[in-house]
DOKOLDREN-584243 format. One record per atom (N, C-alpha, C, O): atom name; z negated, y negated, x; residue number from 0; residue in one letter. Coordinates in pm, whole numbers, m for minus. Atoms other than C-alpha are relative to their C-alpha. Layout:
N
DOMAR name w v u resi resn
DOMAR CA Z Y X NUM A
...
//
This chain:
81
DOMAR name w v u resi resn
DOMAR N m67 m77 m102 0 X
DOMAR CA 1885 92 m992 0 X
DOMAR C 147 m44 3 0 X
DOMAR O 216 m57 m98 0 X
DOMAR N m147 27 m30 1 X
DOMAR CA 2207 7 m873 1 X
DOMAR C 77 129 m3 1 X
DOMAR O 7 229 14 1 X
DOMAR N m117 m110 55 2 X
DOMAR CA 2522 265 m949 2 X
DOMAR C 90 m82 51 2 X
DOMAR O 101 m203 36 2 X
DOMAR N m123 54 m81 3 X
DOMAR CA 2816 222 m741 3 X
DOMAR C 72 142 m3 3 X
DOMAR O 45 253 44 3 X
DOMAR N m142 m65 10 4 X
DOMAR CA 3139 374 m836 4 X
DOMAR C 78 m4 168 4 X
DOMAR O 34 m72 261 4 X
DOMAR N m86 m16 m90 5 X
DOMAR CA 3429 480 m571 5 X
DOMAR C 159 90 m23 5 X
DOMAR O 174 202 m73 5 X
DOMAR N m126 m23 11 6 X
DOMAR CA 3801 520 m559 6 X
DOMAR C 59 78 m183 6 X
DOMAR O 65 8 m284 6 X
DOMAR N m14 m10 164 7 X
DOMAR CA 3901 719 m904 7 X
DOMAR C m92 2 m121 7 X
DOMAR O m43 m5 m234 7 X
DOMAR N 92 35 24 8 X
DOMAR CA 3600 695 m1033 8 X
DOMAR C m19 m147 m56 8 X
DOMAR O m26 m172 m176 8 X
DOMAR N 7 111 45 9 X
DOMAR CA 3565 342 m1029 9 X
DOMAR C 93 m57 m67 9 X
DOMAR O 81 m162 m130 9 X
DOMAR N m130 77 109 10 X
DOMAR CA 3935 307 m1189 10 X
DOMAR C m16 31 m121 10 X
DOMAR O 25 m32 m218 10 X
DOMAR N 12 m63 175 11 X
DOMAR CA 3826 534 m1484 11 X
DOMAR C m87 m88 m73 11 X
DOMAR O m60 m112 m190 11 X
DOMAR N 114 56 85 12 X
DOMAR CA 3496 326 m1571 12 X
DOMAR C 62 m175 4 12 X
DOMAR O 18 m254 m79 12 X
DOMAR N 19 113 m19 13 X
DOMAR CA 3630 m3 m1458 13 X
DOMAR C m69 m79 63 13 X
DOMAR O m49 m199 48 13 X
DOMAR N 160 83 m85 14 X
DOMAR CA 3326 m131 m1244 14 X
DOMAR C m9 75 159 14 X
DOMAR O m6 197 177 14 X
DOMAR N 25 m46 m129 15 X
DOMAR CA 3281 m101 m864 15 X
DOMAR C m134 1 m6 15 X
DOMAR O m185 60 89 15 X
DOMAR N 170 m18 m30 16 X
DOMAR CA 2892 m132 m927 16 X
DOMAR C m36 m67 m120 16 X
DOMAR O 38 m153 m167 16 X
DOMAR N 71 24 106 17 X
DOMAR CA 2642 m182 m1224 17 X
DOMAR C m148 27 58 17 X
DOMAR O m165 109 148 17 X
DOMAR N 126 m23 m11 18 X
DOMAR CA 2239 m225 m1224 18 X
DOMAR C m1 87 m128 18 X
DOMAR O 89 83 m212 18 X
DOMAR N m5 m79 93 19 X
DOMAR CA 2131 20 m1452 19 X
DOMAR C m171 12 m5 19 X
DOMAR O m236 58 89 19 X
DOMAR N 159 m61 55 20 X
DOMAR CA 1746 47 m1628 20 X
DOMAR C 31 139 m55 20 X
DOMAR O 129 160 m126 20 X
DOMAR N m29 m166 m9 21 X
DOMAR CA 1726 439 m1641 21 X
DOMAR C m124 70 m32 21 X
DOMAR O m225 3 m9 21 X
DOMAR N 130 m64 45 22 X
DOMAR CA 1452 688 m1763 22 X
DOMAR C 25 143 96 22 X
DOMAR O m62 220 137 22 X
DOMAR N m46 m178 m116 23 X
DOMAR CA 1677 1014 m1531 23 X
DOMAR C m81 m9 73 23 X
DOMAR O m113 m108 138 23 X
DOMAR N 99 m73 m83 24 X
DOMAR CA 1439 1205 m1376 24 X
DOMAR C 115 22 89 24 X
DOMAR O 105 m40 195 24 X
DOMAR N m88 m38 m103 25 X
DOMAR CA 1743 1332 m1197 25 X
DOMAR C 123 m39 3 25 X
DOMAR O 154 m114 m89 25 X
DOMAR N m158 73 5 26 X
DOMAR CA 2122 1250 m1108 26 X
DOMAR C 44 89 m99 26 X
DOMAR O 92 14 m183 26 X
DOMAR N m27 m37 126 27 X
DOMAR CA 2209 1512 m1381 27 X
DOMAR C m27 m127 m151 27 X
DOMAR O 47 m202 m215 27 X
DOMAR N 63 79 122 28 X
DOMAR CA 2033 1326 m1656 28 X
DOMAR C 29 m104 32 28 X
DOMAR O 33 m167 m74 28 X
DOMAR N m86 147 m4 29 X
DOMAR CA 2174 1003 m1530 29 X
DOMAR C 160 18 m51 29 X
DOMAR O 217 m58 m129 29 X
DOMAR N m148 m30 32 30 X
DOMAR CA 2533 1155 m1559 30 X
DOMAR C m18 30 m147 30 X
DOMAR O 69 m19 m219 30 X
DOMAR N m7 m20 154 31 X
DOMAR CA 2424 1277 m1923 31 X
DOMAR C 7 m142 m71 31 X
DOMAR O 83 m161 m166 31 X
DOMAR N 22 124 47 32 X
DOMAR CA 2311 897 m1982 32 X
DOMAR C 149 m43 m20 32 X
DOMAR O 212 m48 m125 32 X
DOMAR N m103 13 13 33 X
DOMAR CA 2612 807 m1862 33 X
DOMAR C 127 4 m95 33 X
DOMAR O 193 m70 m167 33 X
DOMAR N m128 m44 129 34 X
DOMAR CA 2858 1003 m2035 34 X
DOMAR C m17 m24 m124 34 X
DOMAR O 74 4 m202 34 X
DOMAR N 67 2 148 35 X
DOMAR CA 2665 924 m2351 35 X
DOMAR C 68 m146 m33 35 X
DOMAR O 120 m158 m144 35 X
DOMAR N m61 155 m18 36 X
DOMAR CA 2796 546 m2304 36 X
DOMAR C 94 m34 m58 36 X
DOMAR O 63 m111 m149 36 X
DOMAR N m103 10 24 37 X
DOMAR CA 3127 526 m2376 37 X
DOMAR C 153 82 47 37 X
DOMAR O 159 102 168 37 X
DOMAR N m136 m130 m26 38 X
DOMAR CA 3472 761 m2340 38 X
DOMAR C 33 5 138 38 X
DOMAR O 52 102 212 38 X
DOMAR N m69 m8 m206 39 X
DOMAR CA 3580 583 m1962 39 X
DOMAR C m116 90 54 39 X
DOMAR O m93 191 121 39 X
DOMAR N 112 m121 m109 40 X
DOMAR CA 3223 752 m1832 40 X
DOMAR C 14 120 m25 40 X
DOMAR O 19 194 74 40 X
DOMAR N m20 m143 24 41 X
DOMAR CA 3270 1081 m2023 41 X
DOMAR C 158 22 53 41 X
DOMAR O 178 139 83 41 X
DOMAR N m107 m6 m88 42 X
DOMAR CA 3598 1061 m1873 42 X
DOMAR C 16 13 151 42 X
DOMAR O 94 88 210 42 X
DOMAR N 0 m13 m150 43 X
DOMAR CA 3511 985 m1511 43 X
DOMAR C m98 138 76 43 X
DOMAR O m94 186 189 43 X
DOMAR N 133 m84 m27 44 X
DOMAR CA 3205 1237 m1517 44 X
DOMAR C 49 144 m49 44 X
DOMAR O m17 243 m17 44 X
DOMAR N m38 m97 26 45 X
DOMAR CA 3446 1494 m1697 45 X
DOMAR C m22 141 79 45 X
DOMAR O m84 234 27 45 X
DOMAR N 27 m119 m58 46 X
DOMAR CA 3449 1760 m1442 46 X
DOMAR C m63 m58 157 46 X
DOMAR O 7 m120 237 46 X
DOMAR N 97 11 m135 47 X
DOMAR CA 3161 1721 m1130 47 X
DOMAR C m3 72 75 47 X
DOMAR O m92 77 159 47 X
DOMAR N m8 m78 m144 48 X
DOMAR CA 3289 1972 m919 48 X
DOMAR C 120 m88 76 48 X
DOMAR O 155 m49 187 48 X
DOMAR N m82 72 m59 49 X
DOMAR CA 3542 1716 m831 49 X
DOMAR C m45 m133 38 49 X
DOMAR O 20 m228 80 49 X
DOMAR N 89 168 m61 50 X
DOMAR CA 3257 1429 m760 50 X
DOMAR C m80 36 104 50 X
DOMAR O m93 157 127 50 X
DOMAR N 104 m62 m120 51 X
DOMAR CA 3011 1436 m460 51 X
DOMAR C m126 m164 m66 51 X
DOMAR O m82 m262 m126 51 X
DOMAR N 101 109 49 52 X
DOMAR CA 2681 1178 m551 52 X
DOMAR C m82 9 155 52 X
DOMAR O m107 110 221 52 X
DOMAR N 130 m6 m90 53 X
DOMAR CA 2440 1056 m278 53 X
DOMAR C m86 m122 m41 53 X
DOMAR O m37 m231 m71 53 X
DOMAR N 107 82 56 54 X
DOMAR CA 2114 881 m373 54 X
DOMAR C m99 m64 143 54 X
DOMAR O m153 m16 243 54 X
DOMAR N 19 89 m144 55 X
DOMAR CA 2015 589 m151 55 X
DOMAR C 53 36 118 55 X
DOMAR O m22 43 215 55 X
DOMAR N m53 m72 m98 56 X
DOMAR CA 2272 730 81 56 X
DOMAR C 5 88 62 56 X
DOMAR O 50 70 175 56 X
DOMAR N 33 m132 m49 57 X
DOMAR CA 2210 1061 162 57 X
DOMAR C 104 56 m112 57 X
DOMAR O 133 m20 m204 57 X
DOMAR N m61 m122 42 58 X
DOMAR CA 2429 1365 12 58 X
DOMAR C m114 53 m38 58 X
DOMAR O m218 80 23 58 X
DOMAR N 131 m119 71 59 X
DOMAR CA 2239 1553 m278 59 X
DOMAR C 102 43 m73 59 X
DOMAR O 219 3 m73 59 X
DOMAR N m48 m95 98 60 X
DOMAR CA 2324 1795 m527 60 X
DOMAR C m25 m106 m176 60 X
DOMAR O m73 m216 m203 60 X
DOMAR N 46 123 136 61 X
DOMAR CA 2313 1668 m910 61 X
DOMAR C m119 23 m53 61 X
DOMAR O m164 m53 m139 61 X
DOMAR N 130 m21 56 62 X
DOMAR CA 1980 1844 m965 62 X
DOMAR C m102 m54 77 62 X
DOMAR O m216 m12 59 62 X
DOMAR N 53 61 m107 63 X
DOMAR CA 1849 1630 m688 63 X
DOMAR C m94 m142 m110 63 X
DOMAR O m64 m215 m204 63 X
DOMAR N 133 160 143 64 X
DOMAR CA 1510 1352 m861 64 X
DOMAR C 86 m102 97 64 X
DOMAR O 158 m87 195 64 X
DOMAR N m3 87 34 65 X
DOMAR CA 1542 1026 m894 65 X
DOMAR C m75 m105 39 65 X
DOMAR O m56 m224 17 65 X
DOMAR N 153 52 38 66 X
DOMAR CA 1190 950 m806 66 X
DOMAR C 34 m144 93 66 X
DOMAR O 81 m116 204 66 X
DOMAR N 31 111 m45 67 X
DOMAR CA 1179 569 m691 67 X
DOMAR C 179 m25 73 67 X
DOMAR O 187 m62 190 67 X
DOMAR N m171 0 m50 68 X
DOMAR CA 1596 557 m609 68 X
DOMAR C 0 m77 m6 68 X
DOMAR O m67 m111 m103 68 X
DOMAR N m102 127 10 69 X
DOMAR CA 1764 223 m544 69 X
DOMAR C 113 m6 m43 69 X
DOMAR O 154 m104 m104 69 X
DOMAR N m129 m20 m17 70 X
DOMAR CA 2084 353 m541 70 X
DOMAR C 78 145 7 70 X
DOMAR O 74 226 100 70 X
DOMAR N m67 m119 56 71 X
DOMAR CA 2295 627 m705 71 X
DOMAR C 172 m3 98 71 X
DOMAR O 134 m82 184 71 X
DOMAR N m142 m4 m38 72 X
DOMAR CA 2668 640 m552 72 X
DOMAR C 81 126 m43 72 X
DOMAR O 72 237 9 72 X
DOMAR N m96 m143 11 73 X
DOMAR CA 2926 875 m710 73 X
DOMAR C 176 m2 45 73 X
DOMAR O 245 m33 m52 73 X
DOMAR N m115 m34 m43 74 X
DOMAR CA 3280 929 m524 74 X
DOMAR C 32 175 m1 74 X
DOMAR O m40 274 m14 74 X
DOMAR N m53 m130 7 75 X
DOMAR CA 3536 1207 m506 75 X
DOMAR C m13 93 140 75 X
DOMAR O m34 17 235 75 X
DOMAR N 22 m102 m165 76 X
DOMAR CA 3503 1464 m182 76 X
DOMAR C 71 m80 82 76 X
DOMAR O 171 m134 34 76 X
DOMAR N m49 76 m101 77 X
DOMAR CA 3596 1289 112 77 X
DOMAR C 98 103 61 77 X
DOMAR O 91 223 33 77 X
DOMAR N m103 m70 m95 78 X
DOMAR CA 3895 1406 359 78 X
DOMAR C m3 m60 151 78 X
DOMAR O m55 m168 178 78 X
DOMAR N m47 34 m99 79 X
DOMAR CA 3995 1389 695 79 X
DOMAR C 104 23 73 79 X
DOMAR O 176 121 53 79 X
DOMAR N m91 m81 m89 80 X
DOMAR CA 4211 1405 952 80 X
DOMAR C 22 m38 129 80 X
DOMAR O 96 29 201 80 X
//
Protein backbone atom coordinates (compact mmCIF):
# COMPACT_ATOMS: atom_id res chain seq x y z
CA UNK A 1 0.00 0.00 0.00
CA UNK A 2 1.24 3.24 -0.69
CA UNK A 3 1.21 6.07 2.33
CA UNK A 4 1.52 9.52 1.28
CA UNK A 5 2.36 12.18 3.70
CA UNK A 6 1.30 16.08 3.29
CA UNK A 7 2.50 19.48 4.32
CA UNK A 8 3.54 19.11 8.27
CA UNK A 9 3.20 15.85 8.31
CA UNK A 10 5.49 15.02 5.74
CA UNK A 11 8.22 17.51 7.40
CA UNK A 12 7.90 15.58 10.75
CA UNK A 13 8.48 11.96 9.14
CA UNK A 14 10.67 13.14 6.37
CA UNK A 15 9.05 11.22 3.35
CA UNK A 16 6.44 12.57 0.88
CA UNK A 17 5.39 8.81 0.23
CA UNK A 18 6.42 5.20 1.33
CA UNK A 19 5.04 1.59 0.14
CA UNK A 20 4.21 -0.01 3.16
CA UNK A 21 3.44 -4.14 3.69
CA UNK A 22 0.70 -3.77 6.47
CA UNK A 23 -1.47 -6.34 8.44
CA UNK A 24 -4.15 -2.83 9.65
CA UNK A 25 -7.38 -3.93 9.40
CA UNK A 26 -8.05 -0.26 9.76
CA UNK A 27 -6.41 3.35 9.42
CA UNK A 28 -6.28 3.29 13.30
CA UNK A 29 -4.12 0.23 13.47
CA UNK A 30 -2.01 1.54 10.66
CA UNK A 31 -1.40 4.81 12.73
CA UNK A 32 -0.58 2.40 15.81
CA UNK A 33 1.94 0.56 13.29
CA UNK A 34 3.12 3.62 12.52
CA UNK A 35 3.79 5.31 15.62
CA UNK A 36 5.37 2.07 16.77
CA UNK A 37 8.29 2.85 14.11
CA UNK A 38 10.23 5.42 15.18
CA UNK A 39 9.82 8.97 17.36
CA UNK A 40 9.30 11.34 13.78
CA UNK A 41 5.89 9.04 13.30
CA UNK A 42 4.90 9.11 16.99
CA UNK A 43 5.54 12.64 16.57
CA UNK A 44 3.59 13.37 13.39
CA UNK A 45 0.59 11.05 14.51
CA UNK A 46 0.85 12.76 18.07
CA UNK A 47 -2.47 14.33 18.21
CA UNK A 48 -5.22 13.13 15.18
CA UNK A 49 -7.66 15.59 15.79
CA UNK A 50 -5.34 17.82 13.96
CA UNK A 51 -4.94 15.18 10.83
CA UNK A 52 -7.77 14.37 8.30
CA UNK A 53 -6.82 10.65 6.38
CA UNK A 54 -8.56 9.57 3.14
CA UNK A 55 -8.15 5.99 1.83
CA UNK A 56 -7.82 5.67 -1.94
CA UNK A 57 -9.08 9.19 -1.95
CA UNK A 58 -12.12 9.52 -0.33
CA UNK A 59 -12.45 11.24 3.31
CA UNK A 60 -12.87 8.57 6.17
CA UNK A 61 -12.75 8.57 9.74
CA UNK A 62 -9.68 6.56 11.43
CA UNK A 63 -11.97 3.65 12.29
CA UNK A 64 -12.64 3.41 8.62
CA UNK A 65 -11.11 -0.78 7.10
CA UNK A 66 -8.52 -1.15 5.11
CA UNK A 67 -9.97 -3.97 3.20
CA UNK A 68 -8.03 -4.14 -0.27
CA UNK A 69 -6.68 -0.12 0.01
CA UNK A 70 -4.03 1.14 -2.39
CA UNK A 71 -3.61 4.17 -0.80
CA UNK A 72 -3.69 5.72 2.71
CA UNK A 73 -3.11 9.71 2.59
CA UNK A 74 -2.75 11.63 5.88
CA UNK A 75 -2.73 15.67 5.78
CA UNK A 76 -3.71 18.43 8.18
CA UNK A 77 -7.52 19.99 7.71
CA UNK A 78 -7.63 21.86 4.69
CA UNK A 79 -8.63 25.77 4.50
CA UNK A 80 -10.05 28.13 2.32
CA UNK A 81 -10.76 31.21 1.17
Amino acid sequence: MQVLYFAWVRERIGLAKETLDTQAGTVMELVDELRAREDRYAAAFEDLAALRVAVDQDLVDFDAALNGAREVAFFPPMTGG
